[in-house]
N, C-alpha and C positions, 0 to 999 in steps of 0.2 A: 504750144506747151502741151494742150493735151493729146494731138498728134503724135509728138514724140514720145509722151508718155505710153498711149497706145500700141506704136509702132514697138517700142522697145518690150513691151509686156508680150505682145504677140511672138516677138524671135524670141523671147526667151521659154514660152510656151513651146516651141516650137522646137527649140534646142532639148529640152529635158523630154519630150515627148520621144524623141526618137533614141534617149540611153538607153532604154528598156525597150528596145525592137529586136533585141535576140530572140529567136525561138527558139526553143524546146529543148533544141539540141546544142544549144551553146553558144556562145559568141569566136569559137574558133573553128566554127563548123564550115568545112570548104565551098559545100553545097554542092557536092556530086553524090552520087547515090551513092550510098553504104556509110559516107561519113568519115568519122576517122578511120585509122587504124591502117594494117596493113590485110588487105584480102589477096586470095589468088594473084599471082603476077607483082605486087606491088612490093615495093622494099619496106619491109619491116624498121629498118633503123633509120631511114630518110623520113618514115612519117612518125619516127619517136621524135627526134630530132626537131623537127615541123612544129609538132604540138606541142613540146619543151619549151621551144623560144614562144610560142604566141603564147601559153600560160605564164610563163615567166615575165614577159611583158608586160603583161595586164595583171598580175598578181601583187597585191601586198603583202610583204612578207618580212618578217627580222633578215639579218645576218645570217643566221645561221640554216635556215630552208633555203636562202641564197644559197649558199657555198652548197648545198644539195642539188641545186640545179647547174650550179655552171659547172662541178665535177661529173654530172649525167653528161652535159651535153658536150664535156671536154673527153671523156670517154667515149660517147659514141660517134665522135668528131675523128676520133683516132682511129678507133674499131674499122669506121669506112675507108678512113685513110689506108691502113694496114691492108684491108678488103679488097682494096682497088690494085696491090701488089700482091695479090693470090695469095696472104696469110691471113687464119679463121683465127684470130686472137683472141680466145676464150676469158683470159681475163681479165680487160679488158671490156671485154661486155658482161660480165659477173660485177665487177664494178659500178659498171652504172647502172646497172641491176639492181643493186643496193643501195643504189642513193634513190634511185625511180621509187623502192620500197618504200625509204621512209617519207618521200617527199605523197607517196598515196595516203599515209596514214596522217601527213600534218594537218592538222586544224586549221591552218594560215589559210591553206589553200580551200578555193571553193569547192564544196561535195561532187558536183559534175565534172573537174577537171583533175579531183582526185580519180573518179573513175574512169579518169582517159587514161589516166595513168595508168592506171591497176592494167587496163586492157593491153597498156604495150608493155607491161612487164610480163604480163602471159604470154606475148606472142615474142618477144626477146628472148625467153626464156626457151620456147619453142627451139627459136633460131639457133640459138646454145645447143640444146640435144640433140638434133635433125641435121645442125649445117646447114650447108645450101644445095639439099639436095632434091634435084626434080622432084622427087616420089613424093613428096609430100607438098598437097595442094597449098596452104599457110605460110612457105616460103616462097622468098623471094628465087627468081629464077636468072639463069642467064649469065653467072659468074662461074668461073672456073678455080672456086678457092680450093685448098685444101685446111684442114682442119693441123692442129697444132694442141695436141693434147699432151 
């Protein structure tokens, strides 16, 4: 009896000890250097998309920062779609642009994964202005879109 009492106390010691081993930098943190986002070389809306579903995941939230994220990420779901047939669908990615906004600014969401956000709405926002064009280091490289303004 006091065995299994023991044994039992100890895995549950043991279980709660390890919810709280995220570091610093988040519990959606890849663990390759630089961390989220998109840098030099990397796709900008594959790593929105990334950190969309894994905060959305683990997030508690109403209905309504719901329907915030699966329009983000039903939008940026198309945008690559579109992308991947050499159209830069601009609105489209203004769209989820706008839901990316408000879902930085929601309370629901936790303050470190508000500022995941905030940072791929700067660099979507990028992607908006610039395109997919070599010259500029911040975008993604290696597609032959054309832009659609």
């Amino acid at each position: 009896m006091i065995r299994r009492t023991l044994l039992q106390t100890l895995m549950i010691a043991a279980a709660v000890s390890t919810l709280g081993a995220d570091d610093r930098r988040g519990p959606y943190h890849d663990g390759r250097r630089g961390g989220y986002g998109a840098g030099p070389g990397r796709n900008a809306v594959r790593a929105a998309i990334r950190d969309l579903n894994g905060i959305f995941r683990h997030a508690r939230v109403d209905r309504h920062e719901g329907e915030h994220f699966r329009r983000a990420l039903r939008e940026l779901d198309e945008f690559e779609r579109q992308a991947s047939r050499g159209r830069f669908d601009r609105s489209r990615l203004d769209r989820a642009i706008d839901n990316m906004k408000d879902l930085a600014r929601a309370d629901q969401v936790w303050p470190q994964d508000r500022r995941i956000i905030a940072r791929h709405v700067q660099e979507l926002r990028r992607l908006r202005d610039y395109g997919f064009d070599s010259r500029f280091d911040n975008g993604p490289r290696g597609y032959g879109y054309r832009r659609d303004d």
